[in-house]
N, C-alpha and C positions, 0 to 999 in steps of 0.2 A: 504493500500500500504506500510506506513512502518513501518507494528507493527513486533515488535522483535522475535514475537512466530510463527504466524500465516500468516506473512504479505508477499509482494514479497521481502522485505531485509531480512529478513530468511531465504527464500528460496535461495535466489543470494548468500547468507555467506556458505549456506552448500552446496554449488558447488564449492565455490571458498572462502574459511576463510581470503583470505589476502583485498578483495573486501570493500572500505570503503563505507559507505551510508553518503550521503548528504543531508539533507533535503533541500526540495525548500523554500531558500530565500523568497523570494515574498512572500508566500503563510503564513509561517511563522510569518513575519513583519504583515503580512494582519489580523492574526487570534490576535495577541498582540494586534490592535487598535480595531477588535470585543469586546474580552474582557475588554479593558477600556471601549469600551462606555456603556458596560452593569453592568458595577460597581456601578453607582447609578441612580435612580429612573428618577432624573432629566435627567439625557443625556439621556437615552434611551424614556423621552416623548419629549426630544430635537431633536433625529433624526423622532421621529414619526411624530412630527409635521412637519417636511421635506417633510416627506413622503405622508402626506396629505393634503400637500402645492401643491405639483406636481400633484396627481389625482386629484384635484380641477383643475387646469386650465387644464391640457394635457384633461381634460372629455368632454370640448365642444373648439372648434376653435374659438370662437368668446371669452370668456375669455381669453386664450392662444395669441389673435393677439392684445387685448386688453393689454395684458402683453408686448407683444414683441414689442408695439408702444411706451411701454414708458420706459422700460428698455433698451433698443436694443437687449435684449437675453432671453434666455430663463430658466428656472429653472431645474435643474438635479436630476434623480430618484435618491435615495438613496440605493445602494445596497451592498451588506455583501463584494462581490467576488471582486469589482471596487471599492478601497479606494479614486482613484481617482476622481470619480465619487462625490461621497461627500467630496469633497477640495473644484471643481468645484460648488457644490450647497451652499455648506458653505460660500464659496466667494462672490458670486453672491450676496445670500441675503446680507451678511456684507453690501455690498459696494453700492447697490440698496434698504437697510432697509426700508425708510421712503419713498421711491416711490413706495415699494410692500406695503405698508402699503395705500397708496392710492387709488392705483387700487382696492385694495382689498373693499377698504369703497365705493368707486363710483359703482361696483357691490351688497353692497345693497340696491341700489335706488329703488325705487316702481316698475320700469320701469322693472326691471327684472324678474326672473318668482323665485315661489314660494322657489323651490329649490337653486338657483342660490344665491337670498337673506340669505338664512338661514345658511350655510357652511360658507361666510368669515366672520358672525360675531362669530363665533364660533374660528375661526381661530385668530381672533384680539385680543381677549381676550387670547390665549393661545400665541401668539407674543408677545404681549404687556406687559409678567409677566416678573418678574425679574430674578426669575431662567433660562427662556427662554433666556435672553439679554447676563447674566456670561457664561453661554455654548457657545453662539453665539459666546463671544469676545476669551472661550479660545480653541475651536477649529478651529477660525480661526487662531488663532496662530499657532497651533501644527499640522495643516492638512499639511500646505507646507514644512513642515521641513521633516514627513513622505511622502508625496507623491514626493518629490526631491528624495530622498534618493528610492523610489520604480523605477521610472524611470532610475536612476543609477544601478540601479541592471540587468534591463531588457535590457544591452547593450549585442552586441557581443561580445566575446572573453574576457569578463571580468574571470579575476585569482581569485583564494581564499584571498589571501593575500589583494588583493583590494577592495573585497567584506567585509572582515573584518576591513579593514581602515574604508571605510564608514559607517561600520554600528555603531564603536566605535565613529567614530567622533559624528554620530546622538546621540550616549545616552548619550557621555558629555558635547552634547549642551543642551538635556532636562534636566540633573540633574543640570548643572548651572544655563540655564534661567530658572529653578520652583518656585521659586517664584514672582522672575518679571513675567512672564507670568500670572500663576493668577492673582495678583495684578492688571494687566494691564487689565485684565477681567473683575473683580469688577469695575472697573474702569470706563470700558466703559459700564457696565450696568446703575450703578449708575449715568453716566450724559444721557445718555437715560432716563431713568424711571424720572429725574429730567422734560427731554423734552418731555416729553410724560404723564406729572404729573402722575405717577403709584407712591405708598404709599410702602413701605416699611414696612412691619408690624413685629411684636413681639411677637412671639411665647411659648408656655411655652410646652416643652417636659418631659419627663420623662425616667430618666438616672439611670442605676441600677449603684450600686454603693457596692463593698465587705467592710464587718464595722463584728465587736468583737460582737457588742452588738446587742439588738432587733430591729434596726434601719436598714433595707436593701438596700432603694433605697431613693432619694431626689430627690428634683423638681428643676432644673433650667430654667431659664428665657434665654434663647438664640432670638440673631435678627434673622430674613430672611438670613442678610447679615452672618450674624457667620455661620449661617446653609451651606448655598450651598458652602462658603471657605473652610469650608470641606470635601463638596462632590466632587467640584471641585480638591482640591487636593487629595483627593480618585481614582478621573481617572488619574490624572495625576502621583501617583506613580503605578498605574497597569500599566501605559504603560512602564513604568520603570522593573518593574520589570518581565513583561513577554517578555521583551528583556533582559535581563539580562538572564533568565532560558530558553527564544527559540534558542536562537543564541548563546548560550556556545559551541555547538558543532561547529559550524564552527571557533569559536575562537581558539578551540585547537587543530583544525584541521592545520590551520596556523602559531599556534605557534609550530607544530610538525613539518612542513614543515620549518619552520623560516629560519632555515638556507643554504636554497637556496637561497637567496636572496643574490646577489654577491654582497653586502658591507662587508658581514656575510661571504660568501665562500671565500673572498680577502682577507679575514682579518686573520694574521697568529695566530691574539691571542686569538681569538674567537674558544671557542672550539665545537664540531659539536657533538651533542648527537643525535647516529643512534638507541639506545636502541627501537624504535618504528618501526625500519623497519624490516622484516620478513627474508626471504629469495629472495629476490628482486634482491639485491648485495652483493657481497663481500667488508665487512666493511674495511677491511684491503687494499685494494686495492683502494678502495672510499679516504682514506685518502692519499695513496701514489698521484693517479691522483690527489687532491685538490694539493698539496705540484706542481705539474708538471703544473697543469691549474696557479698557482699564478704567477709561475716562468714564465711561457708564456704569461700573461697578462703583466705582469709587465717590459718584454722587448719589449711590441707593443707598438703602436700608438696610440692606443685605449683604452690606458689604462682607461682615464677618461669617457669615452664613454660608458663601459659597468659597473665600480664598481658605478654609481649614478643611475641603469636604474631596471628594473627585470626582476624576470627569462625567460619570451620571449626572451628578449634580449640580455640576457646569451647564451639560448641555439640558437637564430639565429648567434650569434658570433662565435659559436663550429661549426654550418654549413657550416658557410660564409669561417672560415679560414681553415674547414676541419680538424676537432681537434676530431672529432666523433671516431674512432680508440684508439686516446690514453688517451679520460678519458670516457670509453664508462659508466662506471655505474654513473658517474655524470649525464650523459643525461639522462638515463634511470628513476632516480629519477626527473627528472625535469618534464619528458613526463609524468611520474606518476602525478606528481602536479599538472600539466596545464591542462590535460584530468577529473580533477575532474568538474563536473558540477553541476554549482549551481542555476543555473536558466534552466525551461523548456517553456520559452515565446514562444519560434517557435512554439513547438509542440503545444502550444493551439494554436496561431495564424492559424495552420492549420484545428483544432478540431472547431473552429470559421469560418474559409473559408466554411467547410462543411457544417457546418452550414445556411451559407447564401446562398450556391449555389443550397444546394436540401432543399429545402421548402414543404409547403404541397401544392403549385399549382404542385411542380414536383413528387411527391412522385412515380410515375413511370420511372422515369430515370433508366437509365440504370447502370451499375458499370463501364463498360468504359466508358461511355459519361463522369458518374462523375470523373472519375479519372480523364482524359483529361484538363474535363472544369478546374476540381480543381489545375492540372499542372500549366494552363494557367493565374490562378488567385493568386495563389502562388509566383508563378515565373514572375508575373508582370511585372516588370524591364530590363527582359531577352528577353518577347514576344515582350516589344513596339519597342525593337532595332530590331526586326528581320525585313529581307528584303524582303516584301511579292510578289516580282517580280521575286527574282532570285530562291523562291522555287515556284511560280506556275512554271519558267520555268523546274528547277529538275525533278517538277511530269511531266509534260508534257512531256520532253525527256523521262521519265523514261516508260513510257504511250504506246510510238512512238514503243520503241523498244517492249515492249510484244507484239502489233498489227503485228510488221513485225516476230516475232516469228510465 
């Protein structure tokens, strides 16, 4: 979809060169915390064992209610497309650790059947390590900072400018807390594995090393703990830095728009570099309107009202006071701005309706049935207010008169 050569933003660019492409937000954020978790060995058998935390119970109900009796919830699949989804399972166990640790040992009592027994002890052993505990503490950390920040994105009417607030403010909360967050990791492994007596061992690697002489490589002695501090901050600068290189484009995208933002447009010393815009508007005229837009905020009432707010509420100001005539290429750069979209949440929201409405019990539906149903489930909000009295009567008059035709 948006490859530069072959993709549909290629094709959209050579119908229209002036047409910017936006990559999806979300989807972007979402593929940065893929690739962290696959940066080392550890975190990727950290979400495996998530994942084969969940097919263990979800595979019989009597495990599963055995879990839900003593947690009060349930465990969440881990999947690539829903980061939120693994916040939610990452939490769970954080904060129900030592109670799924439970349930899991009273399922291998004799009492249970052969298979039942055999999986959680396999599973407690790979809970119970210490690499398992560091991941646990630092993607509980780092899940809710990411998954606030996905939810903010997937609002309505959300601007570029906004989206790039929040996404700046997310990478200089990660590059600040990086080391407390590890730290705080180790931390809580280490008093686990303390309650839990798991040993800490000492391992001897083998570290190549560049040298003059016939001497290539040395042996050091590294702990456990040196080990995964490592790895641990291994994922944590990949999340660093694949927001730094996924999200550049919408940074400059907003810093190319920047000066819409009416602190910037009020401002008479602030100068407005149009070098990026095409033939959209007349630059010359763009700056005469600003000089006319400043002089007309600056004799209203509103003055304070619209330079602390953004460009929405710039350009509902130019509607409200009916200003649209005399700075019309001001607006026109605005509606450019505002019209970029950087989140496509409906449109799957709707690709996901379809989904649940034709199934494989329905797999003969019809395309109006579906469409209809799909209106009705969509537009949810819309159908519950509707007054289903005063349209049977509509159809019923409507009914009356074909019959006396």
């Amino acid at each position: 979809m948006s490859g530069i050569h072959n993709g549909v933003q290629a094709r959209i660019k050579a119908l229209n060169p002036k047409a910017l492409f936006v990559a999806y937000i979300n989807h972007s954020l979402n593929l940065g915390g893929v690739h962290a978790a696959s940066e080392s060995v550890d975190s990727v058998t950290f979400f495996g064992t998530l994942e084969k935390l969940f097919a263990f119970f979800s595979a019989s109900t009597v495990r599963w209610n055995a879990l839900v009796a003593v947690t009060g919830q349930a465990v969440k699949r881990v999947t690539e497309t829903r980061w939120s989804a693994r916040h939610v399972a990452v939490k769970m166990l954080k904060n129900k650790f030592e109670v799924v640790l439970e349930v899991l040992e009273q399922l291998t009592d004799s009492s249970q059947t052969s298979e039942t027994r055999s999986r959680p002890s396999l599973l407690l052993i790979a809970m119970q390590s210490f690499n398992f505990l560091a991941f646990l503490g630092f993607w509980a950390a780092v899940l809710p900072e990411v998954d606030d920040a996905q939810i903010y994105l997937q609002q309505r009417g959300l601007s570029v400018n906004k989206c790039a607030q929040k996404l700046c403010a997310l990478k200089t909360l990660l590059v600040e807390s990086r080391d407390r967050f590890v730290q705080e990791a180790i931390d809580f492994a280490k008093t686990l594995c303390e309650k839990l007596r798991s040993e800490l061992k000492t391992r001897r690697i083998r570290r190549k090393k560049r040298m003059h002489g016939d001497k290539s490589s040395e042996v050091a002695a590294l702990s456990q703990e040196q080990e995964i501090r490592r790895e641990v901050f291994a994922s944590f600068d990949k999340i660093i830095q694949e927001m730094t290189t996924r999200l550049q484009q919408i940074q400059e995208i907003s810093d190319k728009f920047g000066f819409l933002m009416p602190a910037k447009l009020l401002d008479s010393k602030f100068e407005c570099v149009l070098s990026h815009v095409l033939e959209d508007i007349d630059k010359d005229e763009f700056q005469m309107e600003r000089k006319r837009h400043q002089q007309f905020v600056a004799c209203s009432e509103s003055e304070e009202d619209v330079s602390g707010k953004g460009p929405l509420e710039l350009l509902q100001f130019i509607q409200k006071l009916n200003l649209g005539m005399s700075v019309p290429n001001i607006v026109i750069l605005i509606r450019i701005y505002l019209t970029l979209a950087i989140s496509v949440a409906s449109c799957e929201r709707r690709f996901s309706k379809l989904k649940l409405i034709k199934n494989y019990l329905r797999s003969t539906m019809s395309s109006a049935r579906l469409s209809n149903l799909a209106i009705l489930s969509i537009e949810q909000e819309l159908a519950a207010n509707i007054d289903f009295d005063k349209v049977i009567s509509d159809f019923a008059a409507h009914k009356a008169c074909r019959i006396r035709l």
